[in-house]
N, C-alpha and C positions, 0 to 999 in steps of 0.2 A: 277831702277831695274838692269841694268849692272852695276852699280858703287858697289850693293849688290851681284851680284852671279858674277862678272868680266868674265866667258865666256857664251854666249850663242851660244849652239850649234846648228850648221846650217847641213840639211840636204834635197836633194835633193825631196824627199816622199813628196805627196801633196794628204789628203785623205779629213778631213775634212778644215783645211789648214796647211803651212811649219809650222817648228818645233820650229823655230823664232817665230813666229806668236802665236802658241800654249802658251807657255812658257809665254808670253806677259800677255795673257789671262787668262792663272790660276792666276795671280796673281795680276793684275790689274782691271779684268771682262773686259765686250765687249768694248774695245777701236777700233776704225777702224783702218782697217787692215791697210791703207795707211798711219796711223800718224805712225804707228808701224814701217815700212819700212821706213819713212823718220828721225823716231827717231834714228836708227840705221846708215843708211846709208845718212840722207840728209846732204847737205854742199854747198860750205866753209862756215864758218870754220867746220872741218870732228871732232866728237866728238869719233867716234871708225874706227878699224879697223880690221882685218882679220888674224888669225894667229890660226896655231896650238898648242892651250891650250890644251884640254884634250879630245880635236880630232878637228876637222875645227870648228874654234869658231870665234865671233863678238866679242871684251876685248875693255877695253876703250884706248884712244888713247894715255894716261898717261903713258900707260904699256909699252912703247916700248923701253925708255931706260932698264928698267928691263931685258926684255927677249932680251938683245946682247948677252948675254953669251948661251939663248939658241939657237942662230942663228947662233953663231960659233960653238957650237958642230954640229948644221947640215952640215955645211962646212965643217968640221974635219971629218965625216962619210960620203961624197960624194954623197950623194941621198937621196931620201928618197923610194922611191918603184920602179920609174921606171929609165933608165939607157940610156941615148946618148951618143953615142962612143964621139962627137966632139960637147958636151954641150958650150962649150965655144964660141965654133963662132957661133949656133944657139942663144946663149945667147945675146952676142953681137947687133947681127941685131935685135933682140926684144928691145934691149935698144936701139939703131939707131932710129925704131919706134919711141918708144917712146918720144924722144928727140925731132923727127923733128915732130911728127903728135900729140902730147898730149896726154889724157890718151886714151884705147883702151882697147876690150873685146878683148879673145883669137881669136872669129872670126873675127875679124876687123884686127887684126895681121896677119891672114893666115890660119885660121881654127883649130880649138877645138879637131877635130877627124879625126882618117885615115878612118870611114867606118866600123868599128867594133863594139862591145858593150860599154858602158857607159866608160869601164874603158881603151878601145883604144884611146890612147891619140896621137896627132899629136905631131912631136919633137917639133914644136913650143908652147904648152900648156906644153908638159913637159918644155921645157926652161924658161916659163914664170914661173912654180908655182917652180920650184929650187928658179927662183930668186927672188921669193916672200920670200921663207923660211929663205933666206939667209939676208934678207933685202933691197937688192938692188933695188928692187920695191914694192909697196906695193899695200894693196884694200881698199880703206875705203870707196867705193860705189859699187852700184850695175845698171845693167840698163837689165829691165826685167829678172832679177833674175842671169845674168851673170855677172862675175867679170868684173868690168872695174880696170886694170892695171895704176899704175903710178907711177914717180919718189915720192923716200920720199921726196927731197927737195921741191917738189912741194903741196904734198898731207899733211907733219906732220908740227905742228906747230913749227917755228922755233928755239924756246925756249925748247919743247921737245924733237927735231934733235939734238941739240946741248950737251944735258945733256948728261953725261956718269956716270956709276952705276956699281963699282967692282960685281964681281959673287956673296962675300960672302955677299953683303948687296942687292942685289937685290933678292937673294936666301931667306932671312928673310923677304925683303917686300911680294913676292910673296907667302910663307908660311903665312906668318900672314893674307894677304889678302883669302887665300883661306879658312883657319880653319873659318873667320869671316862668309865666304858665309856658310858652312858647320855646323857651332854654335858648334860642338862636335864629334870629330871625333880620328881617326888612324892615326899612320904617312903612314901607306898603305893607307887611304882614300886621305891623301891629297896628297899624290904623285898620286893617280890616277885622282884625280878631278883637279891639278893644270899641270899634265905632267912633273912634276920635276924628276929627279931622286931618290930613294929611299935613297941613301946615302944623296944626296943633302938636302933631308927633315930633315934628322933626324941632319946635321947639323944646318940647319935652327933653329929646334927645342931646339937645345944644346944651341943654341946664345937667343934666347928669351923666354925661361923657367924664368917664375918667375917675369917677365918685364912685358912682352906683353899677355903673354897666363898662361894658368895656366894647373897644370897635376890633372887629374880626374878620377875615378875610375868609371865601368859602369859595372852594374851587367848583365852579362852572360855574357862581353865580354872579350875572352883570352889576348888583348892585351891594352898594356895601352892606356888610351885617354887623349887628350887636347881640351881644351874649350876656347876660344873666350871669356873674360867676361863680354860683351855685352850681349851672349846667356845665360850665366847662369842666368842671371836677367827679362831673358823675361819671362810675364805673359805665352805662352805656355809652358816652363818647368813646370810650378804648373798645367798642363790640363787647363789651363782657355781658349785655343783657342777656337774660333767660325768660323772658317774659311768656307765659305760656297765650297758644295762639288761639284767638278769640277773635266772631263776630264785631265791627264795629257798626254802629248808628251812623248812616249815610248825613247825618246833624255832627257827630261828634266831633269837638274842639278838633283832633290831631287832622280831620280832614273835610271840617267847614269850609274852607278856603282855599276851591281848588285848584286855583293857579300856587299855593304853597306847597299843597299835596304831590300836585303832580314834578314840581322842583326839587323837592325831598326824595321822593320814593320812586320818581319815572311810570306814576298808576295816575292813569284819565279816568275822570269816573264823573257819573250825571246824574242824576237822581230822577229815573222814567216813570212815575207814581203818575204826572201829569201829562204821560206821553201815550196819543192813542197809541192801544195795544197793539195794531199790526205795525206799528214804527219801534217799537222797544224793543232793546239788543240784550240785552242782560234780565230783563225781571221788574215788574212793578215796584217794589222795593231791594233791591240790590246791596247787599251787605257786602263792603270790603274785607279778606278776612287777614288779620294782620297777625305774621307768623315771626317775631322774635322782633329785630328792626324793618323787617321785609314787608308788604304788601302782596299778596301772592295769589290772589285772586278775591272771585266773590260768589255770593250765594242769594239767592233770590228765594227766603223761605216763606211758608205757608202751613196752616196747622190744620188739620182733618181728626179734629175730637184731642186724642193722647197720641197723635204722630205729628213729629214736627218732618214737615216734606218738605227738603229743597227742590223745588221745580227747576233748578238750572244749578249750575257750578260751574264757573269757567274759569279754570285757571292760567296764570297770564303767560303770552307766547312765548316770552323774552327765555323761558327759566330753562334751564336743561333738563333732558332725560333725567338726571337724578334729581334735580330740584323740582322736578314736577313733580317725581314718588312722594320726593319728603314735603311739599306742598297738600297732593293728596290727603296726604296723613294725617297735617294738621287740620285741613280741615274738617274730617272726619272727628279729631278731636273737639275742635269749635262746636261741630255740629251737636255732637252728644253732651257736653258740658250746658251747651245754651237748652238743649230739649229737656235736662233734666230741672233748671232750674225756673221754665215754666210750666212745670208740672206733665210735661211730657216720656213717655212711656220708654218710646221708637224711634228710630228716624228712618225714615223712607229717603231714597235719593232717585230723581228721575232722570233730568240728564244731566252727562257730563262732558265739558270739553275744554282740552281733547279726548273723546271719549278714550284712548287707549290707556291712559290712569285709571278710568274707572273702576278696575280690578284692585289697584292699590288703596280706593276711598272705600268702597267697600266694604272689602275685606279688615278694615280698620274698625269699621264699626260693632258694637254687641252683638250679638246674635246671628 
């Protein structure tokens, strides 16, 4: 699954589980959570690692001669959000750590946080994640869900250390790898789902038009597209998917990016976790529930012990009478599949809308 969408993206949020975790799920069904965590992070030998793709993402571990050119433009910009007068000699003694004590979380270094909110960083977590960005250390484990820290000579395979990769060809691997994960897209889609730059893509683009990828025309959309021709050839471009319908992670690749989501599928979706509660339309965390190639509504779930409870379901206005049934359905489906594979019993559902489905979700469920 990484080798096909090359970053998954990691976030903090833990509702019905992380967003790794999720992601795992849509598209494998219920693997335990701990082979998922060990797939990602177990080692030596470390098969990924940690870098800013198209926001804090897991990439495989292949990719890192690739992105040198994006590790010196972070270098070349001096930061990346927060700022130490004398990064350099905090820098330093993180790597001193690291040298004499092996690999280490940011608390094991001297602490994560001055005492503030989530995003008060100690200079030593700032020094640590500069020199992550820069390369000078990397993550390609985790222990209870915190970075553990290490020299790359120690953490990448040596044969990958070693490789070097000019900008202009590691710019066309990373394009070509990304349009693949994407099957058909923009060069704004793929500058936003690979992090490249928008110049960068479209020279990407210029070098492997006609080689690697091919140019495609996609009705209602104002800007050209390229296709992957792997994806032209899949049984889902003709509708033949059967993909069963399943919760997604409001993180997840197919709708990270929601000026793409909402061009594909005609679904607006926000992510209201960071929106006071009397302003949220949908649910603190809002799951899209994706029913074959459809988008068909969302669930806003919550767990009470061994019930997994959606506190809302709303499924989307656009669908008909009968698509709202077979929408219902599905997601009653989703619902029960995802409760059973975090150890949940039941599923409670509270409200529905438009509540006149509610009969059909329902009544779908066990019990």
């Amino acid at each position: 699954m990484l080798e096909r969408t090359r970053g998954i993206q990691l976030d903090t949020i833990s509702v019905l589980a992380r967003s790794h975790e999720l992601m795992a799920f849509a598209r494998l069904g219920p693997v335990r959570r701990e082979r998922i965590d060990s797939a990602y992070w177990g080692g030596p030998p470390y098969r990924a690692m940690e870098f800013w793709y198209h926001a804090a993402c897991v990439v495989p571990i292949e990719e890192w001669p690739n992105l040198g050119f994006r590790r010196e433009q972070i270098r070349a910009r001096g930061f990346r959000w927060h700022r130490v007068d004398d990064i350099d000699t905090v820098g330093e003694r993180v790597l001193e750590q690291l040298r004499d004590r092996g690999p280490l979380t940011a608390k094991e270094l001297g602490g994560a946080k001055r005492g503030g909110p989530w995003w008060d960083w100690s200079e030593t977590k700032i020094a640590a994640e500069w020199l992550l960005d820069i390369g000078e250390i990397v993550c390609t484990t985790r222990r209870g869900y915190q970075r553990v820290y290490d020299l790359p000579e120690r953490a990448i395979p040596p044969e990958v250390l070693r490789t070097v990769v000019d900008k202009d060809r590691a710019v066309q691997v990373l394009v070509e790898r990304a349009l693949a994960a994407l099957g058909v897209a923009t060069a704004r889609d793929i500058a936003a789902y690979s992090g490249l730059r928008p110049l960068d893509v479209q020279a990407g683009l210029t070098a492997l038009d006609g080689e690697r990828i091919e140019r495609v025309s996609v009705a209602g959309w104002r800007e050209p597209g390229w296709a992957a021709p792997d994806a032209l050839e899949h049984p889902a471009v003709g509708g033949a998917t059967r993909a069963r319908p399943v919760l997604l992670s409001p993180f997840d690749g197919v709708i990270c990016d929601r000026a793409r989501m909402e061009r594909h599928f005609g679904f607006r979706h926000r992510l209201e976790a960071y929106v006071p509660r009397h302003k949220r339309v949908y649910g603190y965390y809002s799951m899209p529930v994706l029913a074959g190639d459809q988008l068909v509504g969302r669930v806003d779930p919550a767990r009470d012990r061994r019930t997994l409870v959606a506190r809302s379901v709303h499924l989307e206005d656009s669908l008909s009478p009968a698509g709202l049934v077979r929408a219902a359905r599905a997601t009653a489906a989703a619902l029960v599949e995802a409760a059973r594979w975090v150890g949940c019993d039941a599923v409670a559902v509270e409200r529905v809308e438009p509540d006149s489905v509610r009969p059909s979700l329902v009544d779908s469920l066990p019990g």
